[in-house]
RODRENNU-387993 format. One record per residue (C-alpha): residue in three letters; x, y, z. Coordinates in steps of 0.05 Angstrom, whole numbers, padded with zeros to 5 digits, always signed. Layout:
// residues N
ALAXYZ/...
This chain:
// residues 399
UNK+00187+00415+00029/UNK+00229+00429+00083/UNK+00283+00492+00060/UNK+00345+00515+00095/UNK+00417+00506+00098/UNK+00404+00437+00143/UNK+00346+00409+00097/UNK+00408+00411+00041/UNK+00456+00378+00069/UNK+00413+00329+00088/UNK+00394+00323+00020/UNK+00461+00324-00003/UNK+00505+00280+00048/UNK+00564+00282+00002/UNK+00574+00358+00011/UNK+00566+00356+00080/UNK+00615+00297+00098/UNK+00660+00342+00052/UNK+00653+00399+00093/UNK+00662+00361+00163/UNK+00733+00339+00133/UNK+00754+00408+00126/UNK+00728+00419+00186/UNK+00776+00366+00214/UNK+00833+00402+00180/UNK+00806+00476+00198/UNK+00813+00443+00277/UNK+00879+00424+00257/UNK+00911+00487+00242/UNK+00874+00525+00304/UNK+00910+00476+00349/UNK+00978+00484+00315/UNK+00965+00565+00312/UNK+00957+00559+00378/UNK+01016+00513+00399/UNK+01088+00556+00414/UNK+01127+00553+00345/UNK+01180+00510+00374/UNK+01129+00449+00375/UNK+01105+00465+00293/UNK+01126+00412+00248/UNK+01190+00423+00214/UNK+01153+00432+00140/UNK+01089+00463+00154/UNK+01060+00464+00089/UNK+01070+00389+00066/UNK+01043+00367+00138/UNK+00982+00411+00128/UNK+00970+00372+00063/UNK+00984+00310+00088/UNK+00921+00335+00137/UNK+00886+00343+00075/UNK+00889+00282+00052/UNK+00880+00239+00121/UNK+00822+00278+00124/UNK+00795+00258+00056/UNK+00760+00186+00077/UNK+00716+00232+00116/UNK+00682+00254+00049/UNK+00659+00187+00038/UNK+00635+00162+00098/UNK+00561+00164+00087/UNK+00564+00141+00014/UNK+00617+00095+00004/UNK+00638+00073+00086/UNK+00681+00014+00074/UNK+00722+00057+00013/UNK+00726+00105+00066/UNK+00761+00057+00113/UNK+00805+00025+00066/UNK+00830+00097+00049/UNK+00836+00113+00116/UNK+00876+00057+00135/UNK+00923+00071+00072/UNK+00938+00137+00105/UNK+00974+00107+00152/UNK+01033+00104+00110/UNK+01040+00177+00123/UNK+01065+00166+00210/UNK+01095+00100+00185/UNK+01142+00134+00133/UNK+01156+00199+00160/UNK+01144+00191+00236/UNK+01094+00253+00240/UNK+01015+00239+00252/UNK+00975+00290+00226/UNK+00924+00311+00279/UNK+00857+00306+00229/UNK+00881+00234+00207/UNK+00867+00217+00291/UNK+00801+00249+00275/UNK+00786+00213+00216/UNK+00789+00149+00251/UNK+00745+00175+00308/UNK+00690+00195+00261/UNK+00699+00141+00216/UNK+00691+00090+00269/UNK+00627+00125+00310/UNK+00595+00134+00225/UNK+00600+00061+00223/UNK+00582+00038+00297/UNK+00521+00082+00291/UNK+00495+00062+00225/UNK+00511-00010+00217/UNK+00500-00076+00250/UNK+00532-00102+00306/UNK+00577-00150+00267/UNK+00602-00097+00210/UNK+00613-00049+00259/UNK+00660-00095+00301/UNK+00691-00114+00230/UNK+00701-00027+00214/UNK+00729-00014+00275/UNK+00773-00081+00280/UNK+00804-00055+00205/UNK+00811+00013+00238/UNK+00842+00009+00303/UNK+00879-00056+00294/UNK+00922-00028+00240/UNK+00934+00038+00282/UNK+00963+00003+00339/UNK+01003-00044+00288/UNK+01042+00026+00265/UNK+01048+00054+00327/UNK+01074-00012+00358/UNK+01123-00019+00298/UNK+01137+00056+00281/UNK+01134+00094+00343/UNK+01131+00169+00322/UNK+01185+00227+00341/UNK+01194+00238+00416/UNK+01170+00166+00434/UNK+01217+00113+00460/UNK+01223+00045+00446/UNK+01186-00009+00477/UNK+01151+00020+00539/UNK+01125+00071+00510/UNK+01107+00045+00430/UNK+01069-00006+00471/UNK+01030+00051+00505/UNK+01022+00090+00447/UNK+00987+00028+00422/UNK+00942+00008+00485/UNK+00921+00083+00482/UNK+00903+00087+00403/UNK+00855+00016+00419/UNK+00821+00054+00480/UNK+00812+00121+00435/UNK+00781+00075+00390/UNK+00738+00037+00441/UNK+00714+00101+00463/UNK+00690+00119+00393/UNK+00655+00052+00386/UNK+00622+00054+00444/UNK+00586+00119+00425/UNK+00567+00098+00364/UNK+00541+00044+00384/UNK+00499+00075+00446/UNK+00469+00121+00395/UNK+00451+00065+00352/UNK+00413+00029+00407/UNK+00380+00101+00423/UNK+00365+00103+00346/UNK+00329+00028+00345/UNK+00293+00042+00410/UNK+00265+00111+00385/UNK+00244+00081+00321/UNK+00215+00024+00365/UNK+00168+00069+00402/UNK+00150+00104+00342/UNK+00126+00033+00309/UNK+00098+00019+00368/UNK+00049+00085+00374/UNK+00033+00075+00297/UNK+00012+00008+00304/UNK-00027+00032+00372/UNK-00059+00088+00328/UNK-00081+00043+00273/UNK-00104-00012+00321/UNK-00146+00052+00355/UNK-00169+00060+00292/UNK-00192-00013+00270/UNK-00233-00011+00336/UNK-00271+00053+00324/UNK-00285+00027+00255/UNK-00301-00038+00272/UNK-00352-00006+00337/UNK-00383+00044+00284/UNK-00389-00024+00230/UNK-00436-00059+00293/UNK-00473-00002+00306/UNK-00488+00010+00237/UNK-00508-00061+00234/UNK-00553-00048+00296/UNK-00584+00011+00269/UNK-00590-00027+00199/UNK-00628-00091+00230/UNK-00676-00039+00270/UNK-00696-00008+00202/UNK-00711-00073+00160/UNK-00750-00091+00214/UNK-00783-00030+00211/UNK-00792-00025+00138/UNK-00808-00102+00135/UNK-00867-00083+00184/UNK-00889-00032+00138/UNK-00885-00081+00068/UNK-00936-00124+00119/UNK-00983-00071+00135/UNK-00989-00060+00061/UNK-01001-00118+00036/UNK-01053-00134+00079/UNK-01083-00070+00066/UNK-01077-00084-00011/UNK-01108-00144+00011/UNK-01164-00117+00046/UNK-01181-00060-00010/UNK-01177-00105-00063/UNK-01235-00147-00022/UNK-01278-00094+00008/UNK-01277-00052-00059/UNK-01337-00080-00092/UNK-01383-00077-00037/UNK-01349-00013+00006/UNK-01311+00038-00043/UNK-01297+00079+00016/UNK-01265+00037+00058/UNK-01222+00008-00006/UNK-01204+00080-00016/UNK-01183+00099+00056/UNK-01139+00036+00061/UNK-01108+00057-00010/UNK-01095+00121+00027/UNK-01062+00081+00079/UNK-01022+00046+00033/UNK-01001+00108+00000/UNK-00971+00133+00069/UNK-00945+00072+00082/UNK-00907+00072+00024/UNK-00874+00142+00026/UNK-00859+00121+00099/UNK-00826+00060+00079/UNK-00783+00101+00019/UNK-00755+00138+00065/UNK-00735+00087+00127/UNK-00703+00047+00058/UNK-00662+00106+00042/UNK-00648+00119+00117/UNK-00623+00050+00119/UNK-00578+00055+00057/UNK-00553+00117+00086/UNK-00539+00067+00139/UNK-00501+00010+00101/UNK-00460+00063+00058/UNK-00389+00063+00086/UNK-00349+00132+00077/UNK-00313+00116+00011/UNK-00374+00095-00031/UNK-00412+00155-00061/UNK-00477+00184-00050/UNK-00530+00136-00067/UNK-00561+00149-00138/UNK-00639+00154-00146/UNK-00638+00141-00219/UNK-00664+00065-00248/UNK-00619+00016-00246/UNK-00613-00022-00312/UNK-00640-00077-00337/UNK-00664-00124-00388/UNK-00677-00054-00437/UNK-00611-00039-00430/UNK-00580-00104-00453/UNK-00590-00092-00527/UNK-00551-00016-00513/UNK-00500-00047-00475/UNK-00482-00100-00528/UNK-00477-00044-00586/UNK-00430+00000-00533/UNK-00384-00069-00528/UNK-00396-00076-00605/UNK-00374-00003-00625/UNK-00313-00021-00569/UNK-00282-00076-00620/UNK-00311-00137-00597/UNK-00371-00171-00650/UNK-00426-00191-00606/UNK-00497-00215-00628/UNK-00563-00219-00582/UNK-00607-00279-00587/UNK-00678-00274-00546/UNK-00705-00343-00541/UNK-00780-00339-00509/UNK-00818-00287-00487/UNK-00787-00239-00436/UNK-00850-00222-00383/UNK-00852-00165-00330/UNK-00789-00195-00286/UNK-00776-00169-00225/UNK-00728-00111-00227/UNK-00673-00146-00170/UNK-00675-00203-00229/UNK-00667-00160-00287/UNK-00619-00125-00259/UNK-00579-00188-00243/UNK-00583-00215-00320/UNK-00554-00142-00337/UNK-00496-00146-00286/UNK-00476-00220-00318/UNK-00476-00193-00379/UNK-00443-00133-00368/UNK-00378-00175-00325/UNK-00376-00228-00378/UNK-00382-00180-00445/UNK-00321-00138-00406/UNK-00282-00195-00394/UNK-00288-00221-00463/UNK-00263-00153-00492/UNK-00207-00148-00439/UNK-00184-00216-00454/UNK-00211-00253-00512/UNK-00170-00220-00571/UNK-00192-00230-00634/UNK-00255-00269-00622/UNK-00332-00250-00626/UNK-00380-00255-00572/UNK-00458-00280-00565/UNK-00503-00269-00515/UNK-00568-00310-00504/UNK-00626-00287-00463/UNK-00676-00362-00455/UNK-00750-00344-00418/UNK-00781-00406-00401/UNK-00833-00433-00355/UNK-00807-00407-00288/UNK-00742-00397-00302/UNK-00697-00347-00343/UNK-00633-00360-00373/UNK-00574-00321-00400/UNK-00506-00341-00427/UNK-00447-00310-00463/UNK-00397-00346-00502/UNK-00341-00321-00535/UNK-00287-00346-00587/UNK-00220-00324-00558/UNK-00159-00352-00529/UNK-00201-00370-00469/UNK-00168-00361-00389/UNK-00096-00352-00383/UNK-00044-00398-00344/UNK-00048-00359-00278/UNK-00125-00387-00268/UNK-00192-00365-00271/UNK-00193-00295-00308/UNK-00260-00266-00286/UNK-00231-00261-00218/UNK-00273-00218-00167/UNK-00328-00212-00225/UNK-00347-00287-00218/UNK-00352-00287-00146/UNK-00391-00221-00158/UNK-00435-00262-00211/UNK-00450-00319-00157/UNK-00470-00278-00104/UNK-00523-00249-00152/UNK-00553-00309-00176/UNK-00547-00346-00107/UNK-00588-00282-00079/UNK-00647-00311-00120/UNK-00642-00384-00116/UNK-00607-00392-00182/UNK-00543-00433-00213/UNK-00482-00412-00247/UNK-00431-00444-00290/UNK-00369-00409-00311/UNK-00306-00448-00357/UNK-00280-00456-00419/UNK-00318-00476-00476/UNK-00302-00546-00516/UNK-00269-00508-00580/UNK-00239-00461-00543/UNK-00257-00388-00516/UNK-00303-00381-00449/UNK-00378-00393-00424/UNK-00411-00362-00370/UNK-00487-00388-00363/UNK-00537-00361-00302/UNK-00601-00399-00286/UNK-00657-00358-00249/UNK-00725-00388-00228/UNK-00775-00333-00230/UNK-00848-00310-00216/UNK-00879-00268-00278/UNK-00904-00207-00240/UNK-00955-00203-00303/UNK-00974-00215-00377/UNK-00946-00157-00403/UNK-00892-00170-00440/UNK-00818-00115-00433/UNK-00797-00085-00492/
């Protein structure tokens, strides 16, 4: 932070109008020091005091500005009662009307300076002040005090328009900067896209070549055990080459704000039974019914069925209340099913509760063909069910 004698009093406006109006009284008594003793005021002291207090409205300009020009026009008593205008009540008026033509809109600074000036020329119209005759010169007194005052708005208002236009041109370089911005971001988004198209390509090329070589082995093997072997070895190269062009390309895909990417498993249909215990120990009863028998899914599926349950069970603790939960894996012939119900007060008023979860839940199960149906159950409390047609990879059956 910013330290100094300026840095505080812009932190502390209130001291520092107070110091500018004894400022405007400190002027005051260098001019009359300096004017020949005949001209002083005949009591000294009081009209000093009376400078005081003209000066006061000055205080308040930044924190209270229309207080400031009431008070300021009440001091106006002081020429129209005694016939002696203090020099810092002239002031006053001059800063209070450039505070207000530089700070405010057109319309209340027309109104501030209107209650200013207006009454000025009223009193010295009406009142004229010691040494100035009647008529002719009131009515100059007057014209003059409106000019003074025109003057003072006009400053104001100049360095309100110099204000606007500065803050203009600084909106107008952000919004330059951050449009700069959204085109490098949005050239470095296609040319990751490029780059991430050239690699599946690649590492689709390379799945090929190994299939058909897994092909070709698995054929040749009875009859030719060394050529099954070298294309295994070929496979086996294949494979490491194709590991890393798929973590070249997720290097690729990975914006800036996402973290490095993890090499451990990914969950799936093992982890289902730990993850309902964790939302069990978190206050929510949830049972586990397996219906079928679960083969060797694929692990893109098995992760899916994790991720629904995982969205759904959190939902259900965030929202359900007092409820319990179940959770039903189905394996069938060519499809898998899962579904979790709960008991509780089901989705609020303000729509669909899951929110970004359900759309997250439909991309998954779209991704492999399958349906999804989300709502709230008959009784009351909330159903999500996934459907997922799937190819056994083999007989052996996950634990």
């Amino acid at each position: 932070m910013t330290s100094g004698p300026k840095a505080w009093l812009r932190r502390h406006p209130l001291a520092a109008d107070a110091l500018l109006a004894l400022g405007l009284v400190a002027a005051e008594v260098l001019l009359t020091t300096l004017t020949p003793r005949e001209y002083w005021p005949p009591h000294l002291l009081a009209a000093l005091g009376w400078s005081v207090l003209c000066a006061a409205p000055v205080a308040l300009r930044r924190v209270a500005p229309w207080p400031a020009v009431a008070a300021a026009v009440a001091t106006l008593a002081v020429p129209a009662l005694l016939g002696l205008a203090p020099g810092a009540q002239g002031l006053a008026f001059l800063v209070l009307t450039y505070t207000m033509a530089a700070t405010r809109p057109l319309k209340t600074a027309v109104a501030a300076a209107s209650a200013l000036w207006l009454p000025v020329a009223a009193v010295s119209a009406v009142a004229p002040l010691d040494g100035v005759t009647e008529g002719v010169g009131s009515a100059y007194l007057a014209l003059n005090n409106l000019l003074i005052g025109a003057v003072s708005y006009s400053v104001g208002r100049a360095v309100h328009g110099r204000r606007a236009a500065t803050e203009a041109l600084r909106e107008r370089a952000r919004s330059a900067e951050e449009n700069q911005r959204s085109l490098a971001d949005r050239a470095v988004a296609d040319e990751r896209r490029r780059i991430a198209r050239e690699l599946h390509d690649v590492v689709a090329h390379h799945v090929s070549v190994m299939g058909v070589l897994a092909t070709g082995a698995r054929r040749v093997l009875p009859r030719d055990p060394t050529a099954a072997d070298e294309a295994i070895g070929t496979i086996e190269a294949t494979s490491r080459a194709t590991l890393r062009e798929m973590r070249r390309l997720l290097d690729v895909l990975r914006t800036d704000a996402e973290p490095a990417a993890d090499l451990a498993p990914q969950p799936g249909l093992t982890g289902i039974e730990a993850l309902v215990d964790q939302v069990r120990e978190a206050g929510l009863p949830v049972t586990l019914r397996v219906e079928g028998t679960p083969g060797a899914l694929e692990e893109g599926v098995a992760l899916t069925l994790y991720r629904i349950v995982q969205e759904a069970l959190t939902n259900a603790l965030k929202h359900a209340g007092a409820a319990t939960a179940q959770v039903r894996l189905t394996f069938g012939d060519g499809t898998v099913g899962v579904e979790v119900a709960d008991t509780g007060r089901g989705p609020g008023p303000g729509g669909d509760r899951i929110g970004h979860g359900l759309v997250g839940m439909r991309e998954r199960v779209a991704l492999y063909g399958g349906t999804l149906r989300t709502g709230p159950r008959p009784g009351g409390g909330f159903r999500v069910y996934a459907s997922i047609p799937v190819e056994h990879r083999g007989a052996a059956a996950v634990a």
